[in-house]
Residue, then its C-alpha position, 0 to 999 in steps of 0.5 A: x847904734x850899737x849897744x856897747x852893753x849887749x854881746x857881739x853878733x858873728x858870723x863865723x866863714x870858713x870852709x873848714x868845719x873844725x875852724x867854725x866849731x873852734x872859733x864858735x865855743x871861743x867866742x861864745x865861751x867869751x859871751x860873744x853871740x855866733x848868730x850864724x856860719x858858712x862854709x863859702x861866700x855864699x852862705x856868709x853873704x845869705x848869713x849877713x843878709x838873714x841875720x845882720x851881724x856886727x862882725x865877720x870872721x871870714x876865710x879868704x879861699x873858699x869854693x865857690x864864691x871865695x871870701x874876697x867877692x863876698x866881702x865886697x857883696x856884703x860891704x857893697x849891700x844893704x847890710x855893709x853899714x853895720x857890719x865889719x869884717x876880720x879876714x882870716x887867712x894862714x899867712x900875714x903876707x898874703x896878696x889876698x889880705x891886701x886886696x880885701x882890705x882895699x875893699x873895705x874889710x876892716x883887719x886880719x887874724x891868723x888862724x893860729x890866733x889865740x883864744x884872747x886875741x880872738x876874743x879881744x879883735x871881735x870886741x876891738x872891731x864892734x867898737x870901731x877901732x882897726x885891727x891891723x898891726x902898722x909893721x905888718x901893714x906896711x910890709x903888705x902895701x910895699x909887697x903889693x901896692x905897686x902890683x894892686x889891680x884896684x889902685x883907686x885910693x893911691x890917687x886921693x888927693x890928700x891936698x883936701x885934708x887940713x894940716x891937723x888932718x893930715x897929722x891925724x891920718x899920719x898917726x892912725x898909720x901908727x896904729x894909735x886909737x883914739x885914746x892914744x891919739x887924743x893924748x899924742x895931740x892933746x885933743x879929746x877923744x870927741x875931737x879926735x873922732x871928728x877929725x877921723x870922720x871928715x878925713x874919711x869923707x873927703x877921702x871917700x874911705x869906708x873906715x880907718x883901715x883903708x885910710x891906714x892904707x892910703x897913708x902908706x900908698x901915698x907915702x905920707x907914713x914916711x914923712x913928717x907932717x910939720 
C-alpha cells in the first residue's frame, strides 16, 4: 500500500514541452515527486511501466499513440493497479474526456488549472478519491452517453446492489467523499469504504469514477433511492 506520508509520484504526458516544464516546477515546488514525462502514449506508457508512478497527468491528443490508447494500456498492464490517471484536456466538454473515463481514468484537469487546484487533484487522486465535478459529469454522459461506441456499463444490472448500495452509488453521483458520505448516512468512514468497494466489484468497475458514470447511464442520479 501506499504510504500517505511519502510524496506522490507523477508522470507528466503532453505533448507540449512548456505544459510539462510548468506543471513539473508546481507540483515539485508542492513537494510532490515528478519521476518521469512523455511527450506521446508511447513514452508515458514506457514511463509508467519504468518508473511506476501513483499518479498521471495525461494530454488526450498527442502524435502517435494518442492519451486515450495509453490509458487503456497502461490500465490494462502490469502497472494499472497502483496507478491512477488525471486527463488533461482544454475543454470540459470534450467527447475525448468521456471516453477516457470510461476507460478507466480516474478524472480531468483543464489546462488552465491553477497551481492549487493542480496540486490538490494530484493529492485527492493518490488517496483514492474522484475528482470529477458532478454538474460537469452529467453534462458530458448526456452529451455523449447516447452516442458512446463502448457502452458496456449502461447494461450493468444494478439489481445486484442492496438498497444501501444503491443509496451509496447514488450519492457518490453527488461527488460526496467518503467523509461526506459517512456524515449524509450516519455510517463510519470504514463502513462507507466497504460499502464502495462491494459496489464496485459487482459492478466489475475499476474505480468511483466509472461508477459516477454509470449512475448517470443508467438514470439512477435521477431518482430517489427510498
Amino acid at each position: 500500500m501506499t504510504d500517505p506520508g511519502t510524496p506522490p509520484r507523477v508522470v507528466i504526458a503532453d505533448d507540449q514541452a512548456l505544459v510539462r516544464s510548468g506543471f513539473r516546477m508546481i507540483l515539485m515546488a508542492a513537494g510532490i515527486a515528478v519521476v518521469a514525462e512523455a511527450a506521446n502514449g508511447e513514452q508515458a506508457l514506457a514511463a509508467v511501466l519504468e518508473h511506476r508512478p501513483e499518479v498521471v497527468l495525461m494530454d488526450i491528443r498527442m502524435p502517435g499513440m494518442d492519451g486515450l490508447e495509453a490509458t487503456r494500456r497502461i490500465l490494462a498492464g502490469p502497472a494499472g493497479a497502483g496507478c491512477r490517471i488525471i486527463i488533461l484536456t482544454t475543454f470540459d466538454l470534450d467527447q475525448y474526456v468521456y471516453t477516457a473515463l470510461t476507460a478507466g481514468a480516474s478524472g480531468f484537469l483543464l489546462k488552465d488549472v491553477s497551481p492549487e487546484q493542480l496540486v490538490d487533484a494530484v493529492r485527492t487522486i493518490r488517496a483514492g478519491d474522484a475528482l470529477l465535478a458532478p454538474s460537469i459529469t452529467r453534462r458530458l454522459v448526456e452529451r455523449f452517453a447516447p452516442a458512446a461506441s463502448a457502452p458496456a456499463a449502461v447494461h450493468r444490472d444494478l439489481s445486484e446492489l442492496t438498497p444501501r448500495e444503491l443509496e451509496v452509488l447514488q450519492l457518490l453521483a453527488r461527488g460526496l467523499s467518503n467523509a461526506e458520505l459517512a456524515a449524509e448516512l450516519v455510517l463510519s468512514e470504514a463502513t462507507v469504504k466497504t460499502h464502495v468497494a462491494r459496489i464496485l466489484r459487482k459492478l466489475g468497475l475499476r474505480d468511483r469514477v466509472q461508477a459516477v458514470v454509470l449512475a448517470y447511464q443508467t438514470g439512477l442520479a435521477a431518482t430517489q433511492v427510498d
